[in-house]
N, C-alpha and C positions, 0 to 999 in steps of 0.2 A: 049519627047519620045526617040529621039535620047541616053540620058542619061541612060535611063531604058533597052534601048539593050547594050550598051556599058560594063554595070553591067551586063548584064545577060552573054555577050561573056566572061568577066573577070571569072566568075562563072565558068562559063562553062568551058573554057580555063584549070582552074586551078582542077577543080573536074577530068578533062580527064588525069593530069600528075600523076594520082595516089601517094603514098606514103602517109606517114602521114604528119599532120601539126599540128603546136601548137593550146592549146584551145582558142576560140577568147575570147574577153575582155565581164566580164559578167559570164562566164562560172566558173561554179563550179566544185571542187576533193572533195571528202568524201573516206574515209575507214574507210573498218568494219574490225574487230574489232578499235575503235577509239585510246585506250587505250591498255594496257597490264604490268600485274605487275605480275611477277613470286616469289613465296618464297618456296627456292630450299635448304635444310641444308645438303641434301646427299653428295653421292659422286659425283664430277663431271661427265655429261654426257653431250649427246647433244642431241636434242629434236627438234621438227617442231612445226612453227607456220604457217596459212596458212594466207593473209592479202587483202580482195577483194578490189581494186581499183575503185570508179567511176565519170566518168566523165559526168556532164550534160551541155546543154547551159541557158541561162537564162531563156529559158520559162522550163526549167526542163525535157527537152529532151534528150535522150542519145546520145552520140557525138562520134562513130567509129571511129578509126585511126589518136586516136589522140597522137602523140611523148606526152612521160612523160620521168623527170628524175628524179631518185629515189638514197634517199642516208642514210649514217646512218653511225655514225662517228667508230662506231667498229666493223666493214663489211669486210672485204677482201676475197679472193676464195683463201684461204689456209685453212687447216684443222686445222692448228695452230692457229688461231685466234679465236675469241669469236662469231661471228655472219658470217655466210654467207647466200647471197642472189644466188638465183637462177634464169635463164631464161629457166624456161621448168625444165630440167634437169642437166643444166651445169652451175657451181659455176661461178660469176660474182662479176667485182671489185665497189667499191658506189666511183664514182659514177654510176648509168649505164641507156640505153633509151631505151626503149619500147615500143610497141603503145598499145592503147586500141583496140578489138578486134570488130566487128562491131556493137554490142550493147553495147560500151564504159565504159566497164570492163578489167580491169587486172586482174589476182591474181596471186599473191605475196608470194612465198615461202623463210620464212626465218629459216634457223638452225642455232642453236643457242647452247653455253655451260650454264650450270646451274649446282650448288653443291657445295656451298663453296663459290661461286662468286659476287662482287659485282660490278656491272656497270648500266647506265642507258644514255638514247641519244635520241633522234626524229627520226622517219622514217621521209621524207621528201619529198613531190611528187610534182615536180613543172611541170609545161605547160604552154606557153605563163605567160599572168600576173597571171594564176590562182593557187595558193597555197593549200596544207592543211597537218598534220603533226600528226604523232600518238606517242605519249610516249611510250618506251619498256625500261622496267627497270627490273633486274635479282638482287635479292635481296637472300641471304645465312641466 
């Protein structure tokens, strides 16, 4: 018994410091769209994609305020560069943390150039041990 309140104070304890925490072992990431393949011959432009993030635990429950880090090898928050990612409204370097919102969603705005260009790389969303990773490849 002793055992069973001790767990539950630790719970308790750590549910009260608020913040995010990584997803526990077990716990799944999925994003929609999984994939994305652009075939762009124009002129270069830049363009949005929008990318819903979710996080469950193992019985398939949604998991709120859970830290994710999100990354993508041709990312930066300059205009100059080929992809950038957003928090909200303001351009953000990969790698960068975010939490899932209370029913353990993100979304993920990324702009991006296209026209002439060729590049391709992994979105990449990590938490605790939990993984998952979407192909974006910009093809001229």
């Amino acid at each position: 018994m002793k055992k069973y309140i001790g767990i539950l104070i630790f719970l308790i304890s750590i549910w009260g410091c608020g913040g995010s925490v990584s997803a526990p072992p077990g716990s799944t990431i999925t994003m929609s769209p999984a994939e994305i393949t652009v075939n762009d011959g124009g002129l270069t432009a830049w363009h949005t994609q929008y990318f819903t993030i979710y996080v469950k635990d193992s019985l398939g429950s949604p998991l709120g305020n859970v830290k994710l880090s999100i990354s993508y090898p041709w990312a930066v928050p300059d205009s100059y560069g080929l992809v950038q990612f957003y928090n909200g409204s303001t351009p953000v370097n990969s790698p960068f943390d975010v939490e899932t919102d209370d029913f353990g969603t993100y979304v993920l705005r990324v702009d991006y150039q296209a026209g002439g260009l060729d590049y391709k790389g992994d979105i990449e969303i990590r938490s605790g041990a939990a993984f998952t990773k979407a192909a974006f490849t910009v093809e001229s």
